[in-house]
C-alpha positions in Angstrom: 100.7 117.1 124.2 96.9 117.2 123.1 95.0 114.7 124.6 92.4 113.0 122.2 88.8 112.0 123.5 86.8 109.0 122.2 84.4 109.9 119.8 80.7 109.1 120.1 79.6 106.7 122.2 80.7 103.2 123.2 79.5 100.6 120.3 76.2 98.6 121.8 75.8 94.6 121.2 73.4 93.4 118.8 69.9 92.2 119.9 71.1 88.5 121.0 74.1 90.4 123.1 76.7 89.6 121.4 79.2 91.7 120.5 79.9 93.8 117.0 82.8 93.0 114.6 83.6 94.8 111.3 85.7 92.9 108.8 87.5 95.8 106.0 89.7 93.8 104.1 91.6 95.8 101.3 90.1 96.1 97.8 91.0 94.7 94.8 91.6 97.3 91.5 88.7 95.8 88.6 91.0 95.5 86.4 92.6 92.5 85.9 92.3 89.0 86.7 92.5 87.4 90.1 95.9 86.2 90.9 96.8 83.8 93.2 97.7 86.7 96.5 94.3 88.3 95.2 92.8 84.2 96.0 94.6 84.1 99.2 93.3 87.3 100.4 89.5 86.9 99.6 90.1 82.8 100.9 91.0 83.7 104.2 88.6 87.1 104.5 85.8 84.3 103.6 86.6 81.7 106.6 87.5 84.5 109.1 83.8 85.8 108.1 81.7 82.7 108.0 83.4 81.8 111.4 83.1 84.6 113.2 79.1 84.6 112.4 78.0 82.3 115.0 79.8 84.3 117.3 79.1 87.8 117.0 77.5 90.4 114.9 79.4 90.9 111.9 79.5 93.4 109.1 81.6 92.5 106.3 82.2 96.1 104.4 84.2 95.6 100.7 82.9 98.7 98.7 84.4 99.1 95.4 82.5 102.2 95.0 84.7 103.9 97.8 88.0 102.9 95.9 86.7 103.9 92.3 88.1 107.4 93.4 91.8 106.5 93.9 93.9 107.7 90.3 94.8 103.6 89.3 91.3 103.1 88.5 90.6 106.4 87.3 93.5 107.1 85.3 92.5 103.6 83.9 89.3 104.7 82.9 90.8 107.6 81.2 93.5 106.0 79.1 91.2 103.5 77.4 88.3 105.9 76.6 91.4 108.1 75.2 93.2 105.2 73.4 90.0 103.4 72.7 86.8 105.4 72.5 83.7 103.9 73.1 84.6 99.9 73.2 82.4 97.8 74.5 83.9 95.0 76.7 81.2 92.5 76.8 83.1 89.6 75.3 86.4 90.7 76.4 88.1 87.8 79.0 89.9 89.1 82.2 93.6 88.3 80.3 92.9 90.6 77.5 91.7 93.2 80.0 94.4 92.7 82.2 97.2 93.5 79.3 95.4 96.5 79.2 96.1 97.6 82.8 99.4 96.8 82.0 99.9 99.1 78.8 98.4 101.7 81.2 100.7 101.6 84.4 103.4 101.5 81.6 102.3 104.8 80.0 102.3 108.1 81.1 99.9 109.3 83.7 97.1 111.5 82.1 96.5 115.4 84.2 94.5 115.7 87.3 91.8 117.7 85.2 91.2 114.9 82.8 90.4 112.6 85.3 87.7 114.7 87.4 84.9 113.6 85.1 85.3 110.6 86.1 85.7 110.9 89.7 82.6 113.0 90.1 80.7 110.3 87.8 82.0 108.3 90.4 81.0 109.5 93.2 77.8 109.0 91.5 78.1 105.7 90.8 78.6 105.3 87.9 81.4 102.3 86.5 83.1 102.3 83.8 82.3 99.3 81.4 85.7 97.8 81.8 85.3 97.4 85.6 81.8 96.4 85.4 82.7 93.8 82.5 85.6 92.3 85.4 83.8 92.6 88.5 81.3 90.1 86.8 83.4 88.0 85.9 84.9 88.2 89.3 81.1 87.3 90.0 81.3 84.0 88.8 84.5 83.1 90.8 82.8 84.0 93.9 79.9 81.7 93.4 82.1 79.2 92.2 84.3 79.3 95.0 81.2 79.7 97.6 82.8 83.0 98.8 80.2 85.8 100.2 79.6 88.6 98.1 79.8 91.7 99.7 78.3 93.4 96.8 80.5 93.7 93.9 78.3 94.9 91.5 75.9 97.3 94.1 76.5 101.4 94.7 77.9 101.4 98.0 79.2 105.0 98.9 81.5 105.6 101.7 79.8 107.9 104.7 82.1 110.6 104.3 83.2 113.1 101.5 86.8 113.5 100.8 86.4 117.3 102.4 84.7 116.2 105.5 87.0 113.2 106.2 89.5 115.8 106.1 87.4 117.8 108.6 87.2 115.3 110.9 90.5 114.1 110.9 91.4 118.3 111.4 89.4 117.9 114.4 91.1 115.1 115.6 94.0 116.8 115.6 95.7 114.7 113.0 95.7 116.7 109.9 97.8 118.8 108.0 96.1 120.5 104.9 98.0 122.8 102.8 95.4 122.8 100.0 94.0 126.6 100.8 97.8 127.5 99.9 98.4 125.3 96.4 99.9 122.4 98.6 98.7 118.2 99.5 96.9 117.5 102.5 98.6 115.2 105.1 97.5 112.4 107.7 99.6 113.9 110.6 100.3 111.2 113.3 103.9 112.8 114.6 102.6 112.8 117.7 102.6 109.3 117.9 106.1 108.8 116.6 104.6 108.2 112.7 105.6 110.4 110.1 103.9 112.2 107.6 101.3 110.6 104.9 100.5 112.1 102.2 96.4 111.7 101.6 95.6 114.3 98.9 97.8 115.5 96.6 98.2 119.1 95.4 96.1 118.9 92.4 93.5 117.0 94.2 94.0 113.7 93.7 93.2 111.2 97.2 95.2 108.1 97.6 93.9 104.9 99.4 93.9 105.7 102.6 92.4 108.9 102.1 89.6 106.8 100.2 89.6 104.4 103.7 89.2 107.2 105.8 86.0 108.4 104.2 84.5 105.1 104.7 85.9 103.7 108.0 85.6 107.0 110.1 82.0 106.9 110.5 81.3 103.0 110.6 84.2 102.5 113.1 82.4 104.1 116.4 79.4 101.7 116.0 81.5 98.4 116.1 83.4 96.6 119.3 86.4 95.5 117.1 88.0 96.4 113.4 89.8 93.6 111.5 91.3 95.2 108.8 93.4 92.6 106.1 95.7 93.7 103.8 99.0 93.1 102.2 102.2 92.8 104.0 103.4 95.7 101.7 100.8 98.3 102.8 101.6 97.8 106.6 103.4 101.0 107.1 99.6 102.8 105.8 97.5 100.1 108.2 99.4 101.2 111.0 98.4 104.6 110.7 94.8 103.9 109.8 95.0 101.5 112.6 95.8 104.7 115.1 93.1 106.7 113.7 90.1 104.1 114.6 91.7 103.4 117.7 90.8 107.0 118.6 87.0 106.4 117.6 86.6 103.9 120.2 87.0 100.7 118.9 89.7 97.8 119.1 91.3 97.3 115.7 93.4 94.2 114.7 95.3 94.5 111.6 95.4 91.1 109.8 98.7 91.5 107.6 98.9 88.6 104.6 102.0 87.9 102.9 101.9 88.0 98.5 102.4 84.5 96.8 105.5 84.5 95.6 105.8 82.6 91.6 108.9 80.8 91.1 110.4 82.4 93.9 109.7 85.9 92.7 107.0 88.1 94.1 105.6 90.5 91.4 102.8 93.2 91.2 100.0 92.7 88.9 100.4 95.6 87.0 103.2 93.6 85.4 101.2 90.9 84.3 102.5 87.2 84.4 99.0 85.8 85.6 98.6 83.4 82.9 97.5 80.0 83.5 97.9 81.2 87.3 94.5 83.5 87.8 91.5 82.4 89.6 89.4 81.6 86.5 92.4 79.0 85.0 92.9 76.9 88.6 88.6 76.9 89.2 88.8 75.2 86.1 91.8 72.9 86.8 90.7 72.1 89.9 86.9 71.5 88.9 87.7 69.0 85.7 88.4 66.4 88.0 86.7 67.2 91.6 83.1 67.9 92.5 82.3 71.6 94.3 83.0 70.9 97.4 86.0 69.4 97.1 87.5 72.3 95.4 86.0 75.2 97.6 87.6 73.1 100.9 90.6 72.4 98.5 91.4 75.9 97.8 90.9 76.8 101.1 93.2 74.2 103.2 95.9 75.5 100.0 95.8 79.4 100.2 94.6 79.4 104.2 96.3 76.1 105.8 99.6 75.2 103.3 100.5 79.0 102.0 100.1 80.4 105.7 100.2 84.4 106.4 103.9 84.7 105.1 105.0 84.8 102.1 108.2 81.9 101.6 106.0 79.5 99.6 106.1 79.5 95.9 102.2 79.1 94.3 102.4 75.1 93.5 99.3 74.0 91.4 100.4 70.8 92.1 100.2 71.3 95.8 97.0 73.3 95.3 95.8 69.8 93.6 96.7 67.4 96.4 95.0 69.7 98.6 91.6 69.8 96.8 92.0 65.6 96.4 93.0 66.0 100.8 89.9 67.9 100.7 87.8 65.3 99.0 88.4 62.5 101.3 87.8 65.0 104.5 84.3 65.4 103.1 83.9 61.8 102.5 84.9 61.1 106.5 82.7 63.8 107.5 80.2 63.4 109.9 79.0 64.7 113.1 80.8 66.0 116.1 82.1 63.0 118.0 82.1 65.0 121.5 78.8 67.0 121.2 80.9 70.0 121.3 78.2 73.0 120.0 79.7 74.4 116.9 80.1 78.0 118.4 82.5 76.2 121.5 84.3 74.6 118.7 84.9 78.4 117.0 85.5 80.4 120.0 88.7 78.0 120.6 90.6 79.8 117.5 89.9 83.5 118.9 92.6 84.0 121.2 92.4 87.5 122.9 90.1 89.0 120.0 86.7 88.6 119.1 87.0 87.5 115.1 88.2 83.7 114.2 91.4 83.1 113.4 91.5 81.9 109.5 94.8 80.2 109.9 94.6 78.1 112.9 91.1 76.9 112.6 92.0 75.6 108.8 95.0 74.3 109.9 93.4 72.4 113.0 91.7 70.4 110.0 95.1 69.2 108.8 96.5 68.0 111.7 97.9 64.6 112.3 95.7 62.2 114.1 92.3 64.3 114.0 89.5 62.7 113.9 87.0 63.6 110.9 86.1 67.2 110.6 82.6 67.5 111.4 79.7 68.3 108.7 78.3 71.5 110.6 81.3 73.2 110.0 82.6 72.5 106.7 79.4 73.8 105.6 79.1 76.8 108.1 82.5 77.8 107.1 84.4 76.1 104.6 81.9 75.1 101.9 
């Protein structure tokens, strides 16, 4: 059996000491509207980031630039300019855009050469109008629902090509690429009892763990832990990517979130049924009869504290309401600290064994029966 070394050296602390955390949460397609397991995800990425601040060095990577490659955008691209020419999008809303995705994953999927325009546009950075249209849109969520921006709307190229990812990962000792002969090219983690994963198929077209690959490689080695989030239904591809970073030096914790299951049923969002239900619909909802705050801590305690990781829990709005009017009386009780406790002590108890802030427990703790009143430093550190 091979025996793989670290690569590069051991990740230093930042100039205060403390030690280096990167946060890659999965990405979210531009193409449709945000449904309540896209809310869910980006609620609990947010807390688990503003938390973790005051106690390490923390790089929060989201690059939709990386993703633009993988063949659900790009094929996306493709079918309107075919079907549609040159529309312009300005005024169109995220539903009607949306129903567009969905006539696309429902037709049939255009040749490898009549995407690669757009891929090496792409790798340029260029966006198609559609995606830039939605990711403003998206925009004003985020600002509405005081969630970081990680830079939606900014070039942000992964460190790797797609060839030299592959390189590295040959070097590793974990690849097996068949495209000299005609064939796909394979993440190749037997060794460690995983099986085979396709990255690259024959006619050239990466998937998205090839497209996480080329950006995690090289950033991994510089950090002291990974968090990667992502849905429960990509585990089986976060394990492997999980194994691969693990190699590069640093400890990776995989953060696996559980969809939001409506009326019982849990359903993709290339199939539609978002209406009345996206992120635009229960900001508005929530905000006709509660101030800001209220509903940024509302929608937090809902998705983070009341929805939990797992998935059993049908989306509620009513729920989602009593949590945002919970919310409003927490602020109202707020005040400061009743035991001195510095904020950071008051973090660090919701780590456990890793270095990043546990979303789940320190939301929850907010909840509980017979606390006292959550205290204004963090609500607004964190929560607001």
């Amino acid at each position: 059996m091979t025996t793989l070394s670290v690569a590069g050296p051991r990740p230093r602390p930042d100039a205060a000491g403390r030690p280096r955390v990167l946060l890659a949460p999965v990405t979210i397609t531009p193409s449709k509207p945000l449904t309540p397991s896209h809310l869910k995800g980006l609620l609990w990425t947010d807390v688990m980031y503003r938390a973790t601040r005051p106690l390490a060095d923390v790089t929060y990577r989201y690059s939709h630039t990386t993703y633009h490659r993988t063949e659900q955008t790009l094929g996306f691209w493709e079918f309107l300019d075919r079907g549609r020419g040159a529309t312009d999008y300005d005024d169109f809303t995220e539903e009607r855009i949306g129903e567009l995705y969905v006539a696309f994953r429902a037709a049939e999927r255009a040749p490898a050469q009549a995407l690669l325009p757009y891929a090496e546009a792409a790798e340029r950075g260029w966006v198609h109008p559609v995606s830039t249209r939605v990711l403003r849109l998206w925009s004003r969520h985020y600002a509405a629902l005081g969630l970081h921006d990680p830079g939606l709307l900014r070039h942000q190229p992964p460190g790797l090509g797609l060839d030299a990812a592959l390189e590295r990962l040959t070097g590793l000792g974990m690849c097996l690429d068949q495209r000299e002969v005609g064939g796909p090219a394979y993440l190749d983690l037997t060794r460690f009892g995983l099986p085979l994963r396709r990255l690259v198929t024959a006619d050239g077209r990466p998937n998205y763990l090839a497209c996480a690959l080329r950006e995690l490689i090289p950033l991994a080695p510089d950090f002291d832990e990974v968090v990667l989030l992502y849905d429960h239904e990509l585990d089986s591809d976060y394990a492997q990517l999980e194994r691969v970073l693990t190699v590069l030096g640093p400890r990776v914790r995989r953060v696996a979130l559980g969809r939001v299951p409506i009326e019982g049923r849990i359903r993709s969002a290339r199939h539609g049924g978002w209406r009345g239900l996206h992120a635009g619909a229960l900001i508005d909802a929530a905000r006709a009869e509660h101030h800001e705050d209220a509903v940024r801590l509302g929608m937090r305690l809902y998705f983070i504290a009341v929805l939990g990781p797992g998935r059993q829990q049908s989306f509620r709005s009513d729920l989602l309401l009593q949590c945002v009017r919970r919310a409003a009386r927490l602020l109202d009780a707020a005040g400061a600290d009743p035991d001195g406790t510095a904020l950071q002590d008051r973090l660090a108890q919701h780590r456990k064994d890793h270095l990043h802030v546990n979303p789940y427990r320190l939301t929850s703790h907010l909840l509980g029966k017979r606390r006292t009143a959550p205290a204004d430093d963090l609500l607004r550190t964190v929560f607001l």
